[in-house]
C-alpha positions in Angstrom: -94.3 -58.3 -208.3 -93.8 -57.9 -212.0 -96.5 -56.6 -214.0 -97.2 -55.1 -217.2 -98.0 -51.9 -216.3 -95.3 -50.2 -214.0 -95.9 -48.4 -210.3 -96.3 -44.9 -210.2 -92.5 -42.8 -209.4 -93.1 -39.7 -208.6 -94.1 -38.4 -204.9 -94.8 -35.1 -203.5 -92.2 -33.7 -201.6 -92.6 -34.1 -198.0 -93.6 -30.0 -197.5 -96.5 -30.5 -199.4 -98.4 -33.0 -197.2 -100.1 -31.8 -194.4 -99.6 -33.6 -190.9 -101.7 -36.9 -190.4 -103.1 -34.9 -187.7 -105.1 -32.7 -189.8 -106.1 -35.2 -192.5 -109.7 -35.7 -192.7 -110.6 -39.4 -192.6 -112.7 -40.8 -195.5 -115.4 -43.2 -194.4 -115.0 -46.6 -196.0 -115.9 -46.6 -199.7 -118.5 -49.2 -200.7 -117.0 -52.4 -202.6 -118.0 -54.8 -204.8 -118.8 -57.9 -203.0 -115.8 -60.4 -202.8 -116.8 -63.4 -205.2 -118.4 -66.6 -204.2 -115.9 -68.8 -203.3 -118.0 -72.0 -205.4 -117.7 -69.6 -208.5 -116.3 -71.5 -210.9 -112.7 -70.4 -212.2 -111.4 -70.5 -215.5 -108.9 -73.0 -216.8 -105.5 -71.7 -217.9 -102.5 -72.8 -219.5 -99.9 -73.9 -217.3 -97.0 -75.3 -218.7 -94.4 -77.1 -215.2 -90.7 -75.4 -216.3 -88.9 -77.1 -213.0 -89.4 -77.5 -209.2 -87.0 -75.7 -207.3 -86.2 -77.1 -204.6 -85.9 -75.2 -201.6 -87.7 -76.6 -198.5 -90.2 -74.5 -196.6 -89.6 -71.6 -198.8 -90.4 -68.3 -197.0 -91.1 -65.1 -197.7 -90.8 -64.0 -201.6 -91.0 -61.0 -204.2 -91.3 -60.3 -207.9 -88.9 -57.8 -209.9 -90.0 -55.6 -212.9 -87.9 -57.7 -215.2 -89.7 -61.2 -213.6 -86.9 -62.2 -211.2 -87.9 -64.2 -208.2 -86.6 -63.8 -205.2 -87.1 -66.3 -202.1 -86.2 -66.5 -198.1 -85.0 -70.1 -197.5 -86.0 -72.0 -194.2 -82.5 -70.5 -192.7 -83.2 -66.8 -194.1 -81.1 -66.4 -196.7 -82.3 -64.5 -199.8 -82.0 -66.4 -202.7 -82.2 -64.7 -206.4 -83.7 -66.7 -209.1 -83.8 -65.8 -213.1 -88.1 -65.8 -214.2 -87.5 -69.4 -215.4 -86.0 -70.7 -212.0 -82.3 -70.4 -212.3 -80.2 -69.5 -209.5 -78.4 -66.5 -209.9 -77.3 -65.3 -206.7 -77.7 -65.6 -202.8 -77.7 -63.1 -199.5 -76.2 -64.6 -196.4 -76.5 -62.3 -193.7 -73.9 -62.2 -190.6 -76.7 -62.0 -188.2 -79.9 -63.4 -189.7 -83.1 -62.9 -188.8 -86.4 -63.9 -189.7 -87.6 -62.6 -192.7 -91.2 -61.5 -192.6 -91.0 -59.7 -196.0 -89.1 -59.4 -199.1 -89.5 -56.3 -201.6 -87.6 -56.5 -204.8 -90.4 -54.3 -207.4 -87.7 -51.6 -207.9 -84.9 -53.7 -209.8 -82.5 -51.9 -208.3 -82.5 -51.9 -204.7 -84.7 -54.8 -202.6 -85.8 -54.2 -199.4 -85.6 -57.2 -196.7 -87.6 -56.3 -193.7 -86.8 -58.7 -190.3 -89.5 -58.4 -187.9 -87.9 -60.4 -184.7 -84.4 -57.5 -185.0 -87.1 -54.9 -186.3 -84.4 -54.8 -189.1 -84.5 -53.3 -192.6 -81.8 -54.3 -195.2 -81.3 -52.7 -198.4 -79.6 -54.7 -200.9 -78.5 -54.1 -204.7 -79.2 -55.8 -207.7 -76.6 -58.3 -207.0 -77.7 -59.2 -203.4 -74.5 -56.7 -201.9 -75.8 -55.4 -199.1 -76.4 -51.6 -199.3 -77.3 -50.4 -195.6 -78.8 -51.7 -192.8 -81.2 -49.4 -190.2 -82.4 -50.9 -187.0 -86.1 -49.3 -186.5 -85.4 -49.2 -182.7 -83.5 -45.9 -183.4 -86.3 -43.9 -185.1 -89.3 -44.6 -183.5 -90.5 -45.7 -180.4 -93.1 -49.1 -181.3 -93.0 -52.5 -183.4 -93.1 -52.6 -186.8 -95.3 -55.0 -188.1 -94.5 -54.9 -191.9 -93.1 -52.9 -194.3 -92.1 -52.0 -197.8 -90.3 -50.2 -200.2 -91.4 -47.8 -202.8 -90.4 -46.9 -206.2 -89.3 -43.3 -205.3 -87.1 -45.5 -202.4 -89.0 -44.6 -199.5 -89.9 -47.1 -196.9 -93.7 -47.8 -195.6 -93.6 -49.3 -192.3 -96.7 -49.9 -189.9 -95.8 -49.6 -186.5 -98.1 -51.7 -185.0 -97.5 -50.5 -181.3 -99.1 -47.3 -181.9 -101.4 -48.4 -184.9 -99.7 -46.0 -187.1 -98.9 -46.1 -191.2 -95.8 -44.3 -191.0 -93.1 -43.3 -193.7 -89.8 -43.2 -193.5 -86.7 -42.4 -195.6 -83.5 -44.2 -195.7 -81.6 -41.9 -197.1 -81.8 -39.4 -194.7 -83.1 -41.4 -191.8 -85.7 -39.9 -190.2 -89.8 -40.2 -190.2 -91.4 -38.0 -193.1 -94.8 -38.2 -192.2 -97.7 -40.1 -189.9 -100.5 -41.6 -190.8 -103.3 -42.5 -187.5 -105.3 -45.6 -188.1 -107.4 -45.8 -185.1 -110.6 -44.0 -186.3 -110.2 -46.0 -189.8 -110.0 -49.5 -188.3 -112.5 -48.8 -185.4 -113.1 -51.3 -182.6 -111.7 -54.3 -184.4 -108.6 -56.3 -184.1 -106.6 -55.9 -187.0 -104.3 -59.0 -188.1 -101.7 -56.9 -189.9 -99.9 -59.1 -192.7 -98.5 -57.8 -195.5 -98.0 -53.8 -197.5 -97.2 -52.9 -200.7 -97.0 -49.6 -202.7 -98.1 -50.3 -206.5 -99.6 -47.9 -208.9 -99.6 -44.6 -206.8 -101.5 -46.5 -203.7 -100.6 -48.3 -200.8 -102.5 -51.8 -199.6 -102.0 -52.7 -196.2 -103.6 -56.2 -195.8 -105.4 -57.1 -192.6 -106.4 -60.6 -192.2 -109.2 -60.2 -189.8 -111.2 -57.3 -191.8 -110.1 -56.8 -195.3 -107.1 -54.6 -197.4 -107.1 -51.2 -196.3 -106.1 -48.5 -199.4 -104.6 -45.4 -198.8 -102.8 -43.0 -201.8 -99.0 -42.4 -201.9 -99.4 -39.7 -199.0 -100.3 -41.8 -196.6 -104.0 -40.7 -197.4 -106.7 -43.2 -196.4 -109.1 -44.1 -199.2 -111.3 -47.6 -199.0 -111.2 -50.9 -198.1 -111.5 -53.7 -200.0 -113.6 -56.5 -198.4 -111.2 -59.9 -199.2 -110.2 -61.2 -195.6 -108.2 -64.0 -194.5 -105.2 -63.2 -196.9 -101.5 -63.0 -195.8 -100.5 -61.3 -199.1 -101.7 -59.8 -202.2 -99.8 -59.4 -205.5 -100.5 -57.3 -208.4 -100.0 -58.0 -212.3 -100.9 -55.2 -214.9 -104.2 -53.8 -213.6 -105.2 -56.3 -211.2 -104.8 -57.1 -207.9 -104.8 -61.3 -207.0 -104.2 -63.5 -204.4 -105.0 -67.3 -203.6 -108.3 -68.4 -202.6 -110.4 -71.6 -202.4 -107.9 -73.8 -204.5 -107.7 -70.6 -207.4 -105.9 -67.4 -208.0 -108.5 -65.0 -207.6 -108.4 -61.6 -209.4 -109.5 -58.5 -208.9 -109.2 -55.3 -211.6 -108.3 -52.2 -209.8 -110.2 -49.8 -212.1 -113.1 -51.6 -213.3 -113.9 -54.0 -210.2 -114.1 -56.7 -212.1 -113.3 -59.9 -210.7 -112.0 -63.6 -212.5 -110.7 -66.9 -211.0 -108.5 -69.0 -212.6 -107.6 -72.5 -211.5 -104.5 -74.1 -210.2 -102.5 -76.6 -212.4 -104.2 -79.9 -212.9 -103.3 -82.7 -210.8 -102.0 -80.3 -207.8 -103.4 -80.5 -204.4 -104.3 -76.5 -203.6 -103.8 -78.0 -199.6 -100.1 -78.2 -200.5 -100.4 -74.7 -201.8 -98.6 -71.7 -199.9 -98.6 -68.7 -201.8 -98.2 -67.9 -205.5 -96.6 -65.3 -207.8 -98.1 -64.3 -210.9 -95.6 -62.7 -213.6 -96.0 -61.2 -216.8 -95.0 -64.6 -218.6 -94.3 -67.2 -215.4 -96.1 -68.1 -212.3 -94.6 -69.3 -208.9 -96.5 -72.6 -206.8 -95.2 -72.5 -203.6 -94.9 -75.6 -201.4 -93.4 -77.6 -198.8 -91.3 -79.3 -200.7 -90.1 -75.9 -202.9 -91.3 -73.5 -205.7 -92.9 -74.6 -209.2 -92.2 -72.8 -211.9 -94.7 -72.4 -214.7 -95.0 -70.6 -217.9 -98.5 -69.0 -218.8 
């Protein structure tokens, strides 16, 4: 999702990290308190550009230069200019659903389909680039995954309860992260991942967003549950709660709410994305596009 500060491109090459096996694991980092959900959010500017209209819009991702793009109700990726325009559209010959869309790096997008256990890479344009069916590599379901600025692919194998990495290019599983002593006895929801700013969130409905560093390292969790994604915008970290895009600083821990567009029922509210200029409503009915 576009932001003002960029993620983090440079990795480690894969000698350097030592197996998951023999990676001590942190014990959960206290957090700030998540804020009161009656805490009263700050009014912004929100100036309506257009409604797209795209019915039961699905799955959707931010580029660094603000473009949106957007998995219609038949799972086509659709490519939109920051101000709403179409620009351009990925049909697939065999589509499948899409449970997430990652478009950060400009260059490539990832489109992950968790009913094939599919991933697509696609260009700028929308031309696809390769396809990988997961069944090949490992033995377990993926549950979500994404892509990250050095091009290498997160994926949580949910099967095995697993953060595992994998590259594309040369096809084959760089490194294993176990998650069993970190999450404990509880039943993780697993819903969304990203990679932003040298760390990886891997967002767990039922307990909170589980950070780890760009190794595959475990390092806290933050304690905001009951989210199916997260987005990120400069230093912060946001997401929709309680009728108000709630933020959270990733350095300082400081948290702000700002309210929803006057007049709009936050029931009819899906998900929103938060650019560096526009913002993204989205709803049954399609996507509204505001300027900040």
């Amino acid at each position: 999702m576009t932001a003002a500060a960029q993620a983090q491109v440079t990795v480690p090459s894969a000698a350097s990290v030592a197996p998951a096996a023999q990676q001590p694991v942190a014990p959960v980092q206290a957090t700030p308190p998540a804020a009161d959900a009656t805490t009263a959010a700050t009014a912004t500017s929100w100036k309506q550009l257009r409604l797209i209209k795209l019915p039961n819009p699905g799955a959707a991702s931010l580029d660094r230069r603000g473009a949106l793009y957007v998995a219609d109700a038949d799972n086509n990726l659709r490519q939109y200019g920051p101000e709403g325009l179409p620009l351009n559209t990925y049909a697939p010959a065999q589509p499948g659903h899409v449970a997430q869309v990652e478009a950060w790096n400009v260059t490539t997008t990832l489109v992950f389909n968790d009913d094939r256990q599919q991933l697509v890479l696609l260009d700028r344009f929308l031309a696809p680039i390769t396809e990988v069916r997961l069944a090949d590599y490992l033995d377990g379901t993926v549950r979500v995954a994404t892509l990250a600025p050095d091009n290498v692919i997160w994926l949580l194998d949910e099967s095995n309860l697993v953060l595992r990495e994998f590259d594309p290019n040369t096809l084959r599983l760089v490194q294993s992260t176990p998650l069993d002593l970190i999450i404990g006895r509880s039943r993780p929801d697993f819903r969304f991942i990203r990679q932003y700013q040298n760390n990886i969130y891997l967002v767990d409905r039922s307990t909170g967003i589980y950070v780890f560093d760009n190794l595959g390292n475990y390092k806290k969790k933050l304690p905001f549950t009951g989210l199916g994604a997260i987005g990120f915008r400069g230093d912060e970290l946001y997401y929709l709660d309680a009728g108000a895009i709630h933020f959270y600083h990733l350095y300082t821990q400081a948290e702000r709410r700002v309210a929803l567009p006057a007049g709009l029922d936050p029931a009819t509210v899906r998900q929103v994305l938060v650019g560096e200029t526009y913002a993204y409503i989205f709803m049954a009915t399609g996507i509204a596009v505001y300027q900040l």
